[in-house]
C-alpha positions in Angstrom: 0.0 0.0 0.0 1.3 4.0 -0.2 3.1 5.3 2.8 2.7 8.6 4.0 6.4 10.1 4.3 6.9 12.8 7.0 9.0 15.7 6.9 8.8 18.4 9.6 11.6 20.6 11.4 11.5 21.3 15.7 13.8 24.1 17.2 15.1 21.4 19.6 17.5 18.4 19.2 17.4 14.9 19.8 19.9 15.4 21.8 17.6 17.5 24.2 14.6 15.3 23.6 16.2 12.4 25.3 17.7 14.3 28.4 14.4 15.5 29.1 12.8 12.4 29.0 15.4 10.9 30.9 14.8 13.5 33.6 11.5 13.2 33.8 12.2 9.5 34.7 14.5 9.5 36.9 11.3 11.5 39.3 9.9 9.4 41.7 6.4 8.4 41.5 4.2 10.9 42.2 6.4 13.6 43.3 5.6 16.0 40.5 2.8 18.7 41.0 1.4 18.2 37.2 1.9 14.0 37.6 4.9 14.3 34.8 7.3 11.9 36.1 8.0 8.1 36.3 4.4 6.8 37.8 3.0 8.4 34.6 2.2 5.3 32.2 3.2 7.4 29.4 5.6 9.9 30.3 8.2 9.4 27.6 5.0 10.5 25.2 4.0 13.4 27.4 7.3 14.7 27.0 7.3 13.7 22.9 3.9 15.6 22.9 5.1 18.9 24.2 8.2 18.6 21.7 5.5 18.1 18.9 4.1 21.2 19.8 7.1 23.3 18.3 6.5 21.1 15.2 7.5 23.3 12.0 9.2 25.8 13.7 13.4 26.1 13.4 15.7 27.3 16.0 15.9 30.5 14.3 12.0 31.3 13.8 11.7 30.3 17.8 14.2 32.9 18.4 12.8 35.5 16.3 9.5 35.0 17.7 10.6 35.1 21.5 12.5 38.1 20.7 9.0 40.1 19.1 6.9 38.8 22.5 5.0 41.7 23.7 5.4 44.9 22.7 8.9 45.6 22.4 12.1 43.6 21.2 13.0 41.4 24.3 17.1 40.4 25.4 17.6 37.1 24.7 19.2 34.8 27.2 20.9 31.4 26.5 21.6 29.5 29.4 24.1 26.4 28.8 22.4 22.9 28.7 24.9 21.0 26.9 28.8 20.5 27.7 30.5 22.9 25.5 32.3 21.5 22.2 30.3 19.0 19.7 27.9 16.8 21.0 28.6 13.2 20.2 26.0 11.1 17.8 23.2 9.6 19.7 23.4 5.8 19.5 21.3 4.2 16.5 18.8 2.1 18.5 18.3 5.5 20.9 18.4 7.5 17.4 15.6 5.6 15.9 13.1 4.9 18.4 13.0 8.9 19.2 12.0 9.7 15.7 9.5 6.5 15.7 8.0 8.3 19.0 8.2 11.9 17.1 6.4 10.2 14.1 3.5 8.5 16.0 3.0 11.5 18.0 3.0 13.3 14.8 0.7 10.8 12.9 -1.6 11.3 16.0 -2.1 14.9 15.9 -2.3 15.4 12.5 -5.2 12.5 12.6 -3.2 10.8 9.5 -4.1 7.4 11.3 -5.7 6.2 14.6 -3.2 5.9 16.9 -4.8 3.9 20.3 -3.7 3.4 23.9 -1.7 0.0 23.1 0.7 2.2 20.6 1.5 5.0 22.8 2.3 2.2 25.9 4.3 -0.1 23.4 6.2 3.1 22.2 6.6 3.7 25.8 7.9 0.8 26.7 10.8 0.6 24.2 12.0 4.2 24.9 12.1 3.6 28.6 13.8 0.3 27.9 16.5 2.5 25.7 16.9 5.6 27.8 17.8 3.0 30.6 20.6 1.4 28.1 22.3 4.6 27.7 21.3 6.2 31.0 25.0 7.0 32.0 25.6 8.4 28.4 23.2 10.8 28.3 24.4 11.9 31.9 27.6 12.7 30.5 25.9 15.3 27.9 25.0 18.2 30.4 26.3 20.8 32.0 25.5 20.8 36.0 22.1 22.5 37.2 24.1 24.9 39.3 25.9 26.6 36.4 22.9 26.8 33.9 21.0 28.9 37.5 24.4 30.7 38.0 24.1 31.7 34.0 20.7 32.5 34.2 20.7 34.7 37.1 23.9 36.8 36.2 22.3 37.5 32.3 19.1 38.4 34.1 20.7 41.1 36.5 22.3 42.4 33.7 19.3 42.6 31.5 17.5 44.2 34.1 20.0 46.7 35.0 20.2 47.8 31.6 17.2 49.1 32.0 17.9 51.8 34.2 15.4 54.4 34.7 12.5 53.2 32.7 13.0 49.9 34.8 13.0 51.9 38.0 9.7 54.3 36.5 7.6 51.1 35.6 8.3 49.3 38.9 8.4 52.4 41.6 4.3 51.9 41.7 4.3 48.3 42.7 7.0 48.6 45.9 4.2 49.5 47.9 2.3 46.6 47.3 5.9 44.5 47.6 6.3 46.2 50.9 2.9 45.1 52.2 3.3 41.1 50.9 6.6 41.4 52.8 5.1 42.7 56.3 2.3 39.9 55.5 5.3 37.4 55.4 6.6 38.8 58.8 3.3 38.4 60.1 3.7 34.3 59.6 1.9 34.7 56.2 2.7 32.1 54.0 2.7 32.2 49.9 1.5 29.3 48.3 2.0 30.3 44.6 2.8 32.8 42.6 0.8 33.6 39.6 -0.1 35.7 36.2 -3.8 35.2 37.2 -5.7 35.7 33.7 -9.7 36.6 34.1 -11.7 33.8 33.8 -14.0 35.9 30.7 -11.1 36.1 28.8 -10.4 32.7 28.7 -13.5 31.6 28.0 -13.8 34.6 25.3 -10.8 33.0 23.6 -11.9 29.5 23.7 -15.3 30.8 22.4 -13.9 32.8 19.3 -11.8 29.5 18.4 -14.8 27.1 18.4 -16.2 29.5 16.1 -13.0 28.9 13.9 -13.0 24.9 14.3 -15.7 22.6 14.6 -13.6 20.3 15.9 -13.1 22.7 19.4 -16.6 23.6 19.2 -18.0 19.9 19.4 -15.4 19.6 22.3 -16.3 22.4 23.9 -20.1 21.6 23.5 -19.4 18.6 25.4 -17.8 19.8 28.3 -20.5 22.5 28.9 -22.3 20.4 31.5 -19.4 20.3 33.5 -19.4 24.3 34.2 -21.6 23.1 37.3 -19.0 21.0 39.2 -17.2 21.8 41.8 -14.1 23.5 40.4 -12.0 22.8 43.5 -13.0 19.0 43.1 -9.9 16.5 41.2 -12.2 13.8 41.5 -14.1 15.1 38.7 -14.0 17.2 35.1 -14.0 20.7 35.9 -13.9 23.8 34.9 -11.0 25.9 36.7 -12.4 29.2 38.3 -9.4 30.7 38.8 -7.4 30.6 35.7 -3.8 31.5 36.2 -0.4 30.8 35.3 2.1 29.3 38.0 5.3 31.3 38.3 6.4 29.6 41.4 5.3 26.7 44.5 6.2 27.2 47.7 7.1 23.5 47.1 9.6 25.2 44.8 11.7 27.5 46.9 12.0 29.2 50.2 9.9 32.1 50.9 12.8 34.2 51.4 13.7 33.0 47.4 10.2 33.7 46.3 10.3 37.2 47.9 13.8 38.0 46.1 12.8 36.8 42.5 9.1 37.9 42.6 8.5 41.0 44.5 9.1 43.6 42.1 6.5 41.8 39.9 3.2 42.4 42.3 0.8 44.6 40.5 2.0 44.3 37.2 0.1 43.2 33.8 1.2 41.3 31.3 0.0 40.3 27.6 -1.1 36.9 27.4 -0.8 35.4 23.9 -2.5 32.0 23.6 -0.8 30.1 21.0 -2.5 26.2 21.2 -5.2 24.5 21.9 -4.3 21.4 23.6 -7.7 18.9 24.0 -8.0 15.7 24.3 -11.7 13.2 24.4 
């Protein structure tokens, strides 16, 4: 019979594909706030599903794109992942079953054929069974956690600092409100999160004007509508969230004195929030 041939381009290696899902393994079983590590059944094809998202999009376009965010052209950081010098070749076996993974994802979402449950854990199964064959080589690829933070944090301080007084205009009105969270914390307050929180109309205006674009969403979304009346709060359940937000940081995450440092200067500002996908699944 004819065979559909595939040809697409992702802004990220291989290379990086496999250390992430390695990573994400190496979590303990439910120790992850969104369930992404190695209790998931399928969390090699989580990971391969957020990779397919940058589907058709180079390293170069990614860039471009991140740097035209919001309203003005944005500093670009690059914080080290890899060792320095060129990367060695992935082994075959490792090689090939990440593409078959990128290909059934991509024959998936692109509905070229019907891809069930037994396919995704099978696929599973053999990359787990691989990243656990080259486990120590793929350890040997990165640079330590300690120096991509130490990177990231001195290129942000000088970003910021280059600001200077339009940095110190835009922020002056919101120390006020930094003071008062800090005087909370004093008090024995305790931060949970912290959040872009996005009004709960907007999102639903969004999701609105795309089901008018794609029946597909619409017919989702049409579904779902009886669950509006659950119990948002509930996990036992499908729900709609009330409280639609972005999560910056978990106190899980980091000290309060940490969450203080990186986040005060942020309280009271608002953002542009540009939704580009649609992720929905029956």
């Amino acid at each position: 019979g004819n065979q559909t041939v595939i040809s697409n381009v992702y802004p990220f290696s291989l290379h990086f594909l496999a250390v992430c899902m390695k990573r994400v393994l190496s979590r303990n079983p439910n120790t992850h706030n969104g369930k992404l590590d190695s209790g998931c059944m399928v969390a090699c094809m989580v990971v391969t599903k957020f990779y397919c998202l940058y589907r058709d999009v180079s390293n170069s376009q990614y860039n471009t794109k991140m740097m035209a965010l919001g309203r003005s052209e944005n500093k670009v950081i690059t914080v080290p992942f890899f060792r320095p010098g060129e990367l060695p070749s992935l082994p075959e076996d490792l090689n090939q079953i990440l593409e078959a993974a990128i290909g059934l994802q991509t024959r998936a979402d692109l509905r070229i054929e019907e891809v069930g449950d037994k396919a995704m854990e099978d696929m599973e199964r053999r990359l787990r069974d691989c990243l656990g064959k080259y486990s120590s080589f793929l350890d040997t690829l990165t640079v330590s956690e300690d120096l991509s933070r130490e990177s990231f944090h001195s290129q942000l301080r000088s970003v910021t600092s280059s600001l200077g007084d339009t940095f110190i205009e835009r922020v002056g009105s919101v120390h006020m409100a930094a003071e008062s969270v800090r005087e909370s914390s004093k008090k024995g307050d305790h931060i949970t999160i912290v959040s872009l929180d996005v009004e709960n109309y907007s999102v639903h205006a969004a999701l609105d004007r795309l089901g008018r674009e794609s029946p597909d969403v619409m017919l989702y979304l049409n579904e779902r509508a009886a669950d509006k009346s659950k119990d948002s709060k509930s996990k036992e359940e499908s729900r709609f969230i009330a409280k639609t937000h972005c999560t910056f940081c978990h106190a899980s995450q980091a000290s309060q004195s940490e969450i203080h440092r990186a986040f005060d200067h942020l309280i009271g500002l608002r953002a542009e929030v540009i939704v580009t996908a649609f992720w929905f699944s029956n």
